[in-house]
Z-matrix of the N, CA and C atoms (Angstrom, degrees):
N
C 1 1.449
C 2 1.534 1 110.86
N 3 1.385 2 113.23 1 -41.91
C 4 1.681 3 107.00 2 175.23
C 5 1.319 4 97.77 3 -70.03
N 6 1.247 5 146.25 4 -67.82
C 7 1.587 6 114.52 5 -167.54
C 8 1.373 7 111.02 6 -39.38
N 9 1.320 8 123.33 7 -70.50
C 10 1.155 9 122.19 8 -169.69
C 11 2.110 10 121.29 9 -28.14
N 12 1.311 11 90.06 10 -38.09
C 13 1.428 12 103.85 11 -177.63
C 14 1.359 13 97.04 12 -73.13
N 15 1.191 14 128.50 13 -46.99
C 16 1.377 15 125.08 14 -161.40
C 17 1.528 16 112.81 15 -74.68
N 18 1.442 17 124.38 16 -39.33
C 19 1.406 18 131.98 17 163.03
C 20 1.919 19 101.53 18 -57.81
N 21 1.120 20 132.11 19 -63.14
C 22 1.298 21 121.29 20 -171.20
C 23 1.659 22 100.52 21 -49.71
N 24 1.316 23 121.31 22 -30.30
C 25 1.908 24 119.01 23 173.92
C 26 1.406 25 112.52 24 -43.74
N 27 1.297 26 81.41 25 -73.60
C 28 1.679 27 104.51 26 171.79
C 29 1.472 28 137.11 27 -31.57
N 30 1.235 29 97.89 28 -45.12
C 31 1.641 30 119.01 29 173.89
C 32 1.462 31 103.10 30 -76.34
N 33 1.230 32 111.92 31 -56.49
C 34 1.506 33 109.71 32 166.11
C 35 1.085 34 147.67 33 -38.12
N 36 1.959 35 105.70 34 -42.17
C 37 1.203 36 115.36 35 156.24
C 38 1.098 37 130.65 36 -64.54
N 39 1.566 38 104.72 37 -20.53
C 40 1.864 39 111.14 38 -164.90
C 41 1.874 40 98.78 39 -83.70
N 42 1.441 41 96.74 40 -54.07
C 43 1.808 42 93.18 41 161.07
C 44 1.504 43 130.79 42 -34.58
N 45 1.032 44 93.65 43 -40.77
C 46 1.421 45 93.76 44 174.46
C 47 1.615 46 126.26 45 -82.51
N 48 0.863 47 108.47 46 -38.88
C 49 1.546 48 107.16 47 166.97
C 50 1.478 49 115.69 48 -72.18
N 51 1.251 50 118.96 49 -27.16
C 52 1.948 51 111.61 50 175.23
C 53 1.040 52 82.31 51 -67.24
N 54 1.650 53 145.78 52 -91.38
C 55 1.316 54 153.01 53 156.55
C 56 2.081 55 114.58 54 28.98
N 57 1.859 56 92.51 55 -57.81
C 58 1.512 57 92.52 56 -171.65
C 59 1.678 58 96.20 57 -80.15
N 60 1.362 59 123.96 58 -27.37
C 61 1.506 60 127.23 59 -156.32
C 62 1.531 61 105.16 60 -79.50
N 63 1.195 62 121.84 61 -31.34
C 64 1.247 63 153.60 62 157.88
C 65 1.745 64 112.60 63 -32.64
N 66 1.399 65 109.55 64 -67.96
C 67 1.429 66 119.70 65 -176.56
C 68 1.090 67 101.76 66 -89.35
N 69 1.565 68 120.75 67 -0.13
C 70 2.055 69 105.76 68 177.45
C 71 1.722 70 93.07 69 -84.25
N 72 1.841 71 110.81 70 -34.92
C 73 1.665 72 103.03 71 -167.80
C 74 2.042 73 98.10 72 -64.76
N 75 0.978 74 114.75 73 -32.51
C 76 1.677 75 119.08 74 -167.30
C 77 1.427 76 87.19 75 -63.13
N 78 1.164 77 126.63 76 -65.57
C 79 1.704 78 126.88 77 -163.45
C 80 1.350 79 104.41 78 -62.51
N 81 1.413 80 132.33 79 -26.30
C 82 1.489 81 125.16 80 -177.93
C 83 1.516 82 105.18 81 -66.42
N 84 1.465 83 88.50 82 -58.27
C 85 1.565 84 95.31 83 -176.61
C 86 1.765 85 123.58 84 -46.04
N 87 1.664 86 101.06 85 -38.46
C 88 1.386 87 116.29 86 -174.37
C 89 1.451 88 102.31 87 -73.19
N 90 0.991 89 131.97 88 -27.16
C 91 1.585 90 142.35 89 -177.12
C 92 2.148 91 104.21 90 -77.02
N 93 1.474 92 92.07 91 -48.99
C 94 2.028 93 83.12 92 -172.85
C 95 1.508 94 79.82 93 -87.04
N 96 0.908 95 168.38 94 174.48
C 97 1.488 96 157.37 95 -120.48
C 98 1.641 97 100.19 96 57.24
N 99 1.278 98 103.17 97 -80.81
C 100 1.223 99 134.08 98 -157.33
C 101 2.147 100 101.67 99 -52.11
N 102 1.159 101 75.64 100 -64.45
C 103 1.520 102 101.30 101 166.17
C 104 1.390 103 137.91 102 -34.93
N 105 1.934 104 93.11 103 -43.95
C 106 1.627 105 93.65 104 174.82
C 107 1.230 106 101.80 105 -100.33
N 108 1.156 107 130.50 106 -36.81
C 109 1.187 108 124.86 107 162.52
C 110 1.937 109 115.24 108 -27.01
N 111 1.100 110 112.74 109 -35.83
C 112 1.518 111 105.84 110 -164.02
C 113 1.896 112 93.36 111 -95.09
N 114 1.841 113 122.97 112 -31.82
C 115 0.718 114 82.80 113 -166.69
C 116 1.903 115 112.62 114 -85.76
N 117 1.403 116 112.61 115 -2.87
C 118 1.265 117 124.04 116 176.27
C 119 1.879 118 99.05 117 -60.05
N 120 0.886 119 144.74 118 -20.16
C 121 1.331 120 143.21 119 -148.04
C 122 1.500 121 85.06 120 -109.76
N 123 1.549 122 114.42 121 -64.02
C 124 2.001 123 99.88 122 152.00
C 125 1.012 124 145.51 123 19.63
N 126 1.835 125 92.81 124 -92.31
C 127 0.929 126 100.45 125 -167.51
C 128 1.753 127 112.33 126 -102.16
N 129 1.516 128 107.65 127 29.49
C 130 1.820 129 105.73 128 -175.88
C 131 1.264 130 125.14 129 77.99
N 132 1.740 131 107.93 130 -0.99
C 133 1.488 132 109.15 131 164.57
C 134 2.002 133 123.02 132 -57.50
């Protein structure tokens, strides 16, 4: 039963980090988005 518990950790942890690595690429993206948008607004585009 403790392995068992200890692999469901594991998996959990690993979920979670594809999971966190995941929403850092969405936020990058949402950020240079963000970005050209401001500098197009700049420059009068």
């Amino acid at each position: 039963m403790r392995i068992f518990s200890l692999m469901i950790a594991a998996l959990t942890v690993l979920s979670a980090c594809e999971t966190t690595e995941g929403l850092g690429r969405d936020v990058e993206a949402l950020g240079a988005g963000i970005e050209q948008e401001a500098q197009d607004a700049q420059s009068g585009q």
